[in-house]
N, C-alpha and C positions, 0 to 999 in steps of 0.2 A: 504494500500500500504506500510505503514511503517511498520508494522509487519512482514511482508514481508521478508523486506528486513535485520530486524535483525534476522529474521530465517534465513536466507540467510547466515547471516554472519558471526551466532553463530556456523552452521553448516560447513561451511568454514575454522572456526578455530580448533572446535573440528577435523574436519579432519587433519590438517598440524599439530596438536600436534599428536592426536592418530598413524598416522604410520610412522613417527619415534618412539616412543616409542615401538610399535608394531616390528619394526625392529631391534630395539636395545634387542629386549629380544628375538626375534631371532636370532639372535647375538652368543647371551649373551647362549644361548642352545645350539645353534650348533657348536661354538666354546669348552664347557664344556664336550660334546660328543667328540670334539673328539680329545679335548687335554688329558679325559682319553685314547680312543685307542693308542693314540701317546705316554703317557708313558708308556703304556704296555710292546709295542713293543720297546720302547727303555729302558726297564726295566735293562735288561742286560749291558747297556751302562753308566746304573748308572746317573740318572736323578740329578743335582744339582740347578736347578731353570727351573721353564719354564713359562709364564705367556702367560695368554689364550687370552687376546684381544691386539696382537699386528699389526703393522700397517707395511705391506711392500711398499716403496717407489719406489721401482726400480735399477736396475743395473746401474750406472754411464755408465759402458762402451757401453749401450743398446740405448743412447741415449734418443730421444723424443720416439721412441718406445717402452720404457717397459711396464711390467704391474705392476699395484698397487692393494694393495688388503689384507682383512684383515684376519689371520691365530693366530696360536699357534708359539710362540717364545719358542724354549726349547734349555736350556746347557745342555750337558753333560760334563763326561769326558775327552770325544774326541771333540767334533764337537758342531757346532753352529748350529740348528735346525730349520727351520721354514718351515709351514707348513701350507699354502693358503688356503683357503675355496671355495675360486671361482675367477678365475678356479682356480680346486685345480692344485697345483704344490706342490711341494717341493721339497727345498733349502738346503743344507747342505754344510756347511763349516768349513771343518778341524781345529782345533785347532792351527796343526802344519803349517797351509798354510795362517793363521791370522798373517799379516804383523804388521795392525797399528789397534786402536780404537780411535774413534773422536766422539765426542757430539753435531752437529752444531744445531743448530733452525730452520733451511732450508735445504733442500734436492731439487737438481735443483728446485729453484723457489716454492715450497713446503713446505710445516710448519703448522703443528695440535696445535701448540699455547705452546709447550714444547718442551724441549733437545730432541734429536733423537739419536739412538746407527749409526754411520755409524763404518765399518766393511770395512778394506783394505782388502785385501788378492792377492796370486800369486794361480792363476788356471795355473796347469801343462798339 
C-alpha cells in the first residue's frame, strides 16, 4: 500500500514540474518564431531592441476587462511594438503619441516579482 502511494506521488510531482517546463519551452519557441517574423517585417522600421518573452498587463483605460498575455516587445524607430501570442493581437504605439514612461512593481493589482515598462500615451 505504501509503495503505492509514493508512486502516487512521485508521479504527481514529476507531472507539476514537467508541464510547466514543457510550457515554458513552448514559450520559449513560439515566441522565437515569431519575434523572427516580426523583425522581418519590421525590418524597414529599423529594429532597435525587441525582447521575445514579454508580458502584456493590460490597458488601464480597459479596466477589469482587459486581456493579459505573453508576446514579443519590439522598439523601433517609430513605435513601440508588441505582439500577443494568444490571442494574438497586436499593439503598436507611436513614438510620437508616448506621453510618459513609468516603472511600477504592480500593474492594477498585478506584479511578476520585477519593474514593469508602463507606457502613457494620447490615442487620437
Amino acid at each position: 500500500m505504501s509503495i503505492t502511494i509514493v508512486i502516487l506521488v512521485l508521479g504527481l510531482i514529476i507531472f507539476l514540474v514537467a508541464v510547466p517546463v514543457g510550457l515554458l519551452f513552448w514559450l520559449r519557441r513560439k515566441s522565437e518564431g515569431a519575434l523572427a517574423g516580426v523583425t522581418d517585417t519590421l525590418r524597414d522600421e529599423g529594429v532597435v531592441m525587441a525582447e521575445r518573452m514579454a508580458n502584456f498587463f493590460g490597458l488601464l483605460s480597459k479596466s477589469a476587462g482587459h486581456v493579459r498575455g505573453n508576446g514579443a516587445l519590439v522598439l523601433t524607430k517609430h513605435a513601440l511594438e508588441f505582439f500577443m501570442f494568444v490571442p494574438k493581437k497586436h499593439f503598436t504605439f507611436s513614438l510620437d503619441s508616448i506621453t510618459r514612461l513609468d516603472d511600477p512593481k504592480w500593474w492594477p493589482g498585478k506584479s511578476v516579482g520585477k519593474r514593469l515598462v508602463a507606457v502613457d500615451y494620447e490615442n487620437g
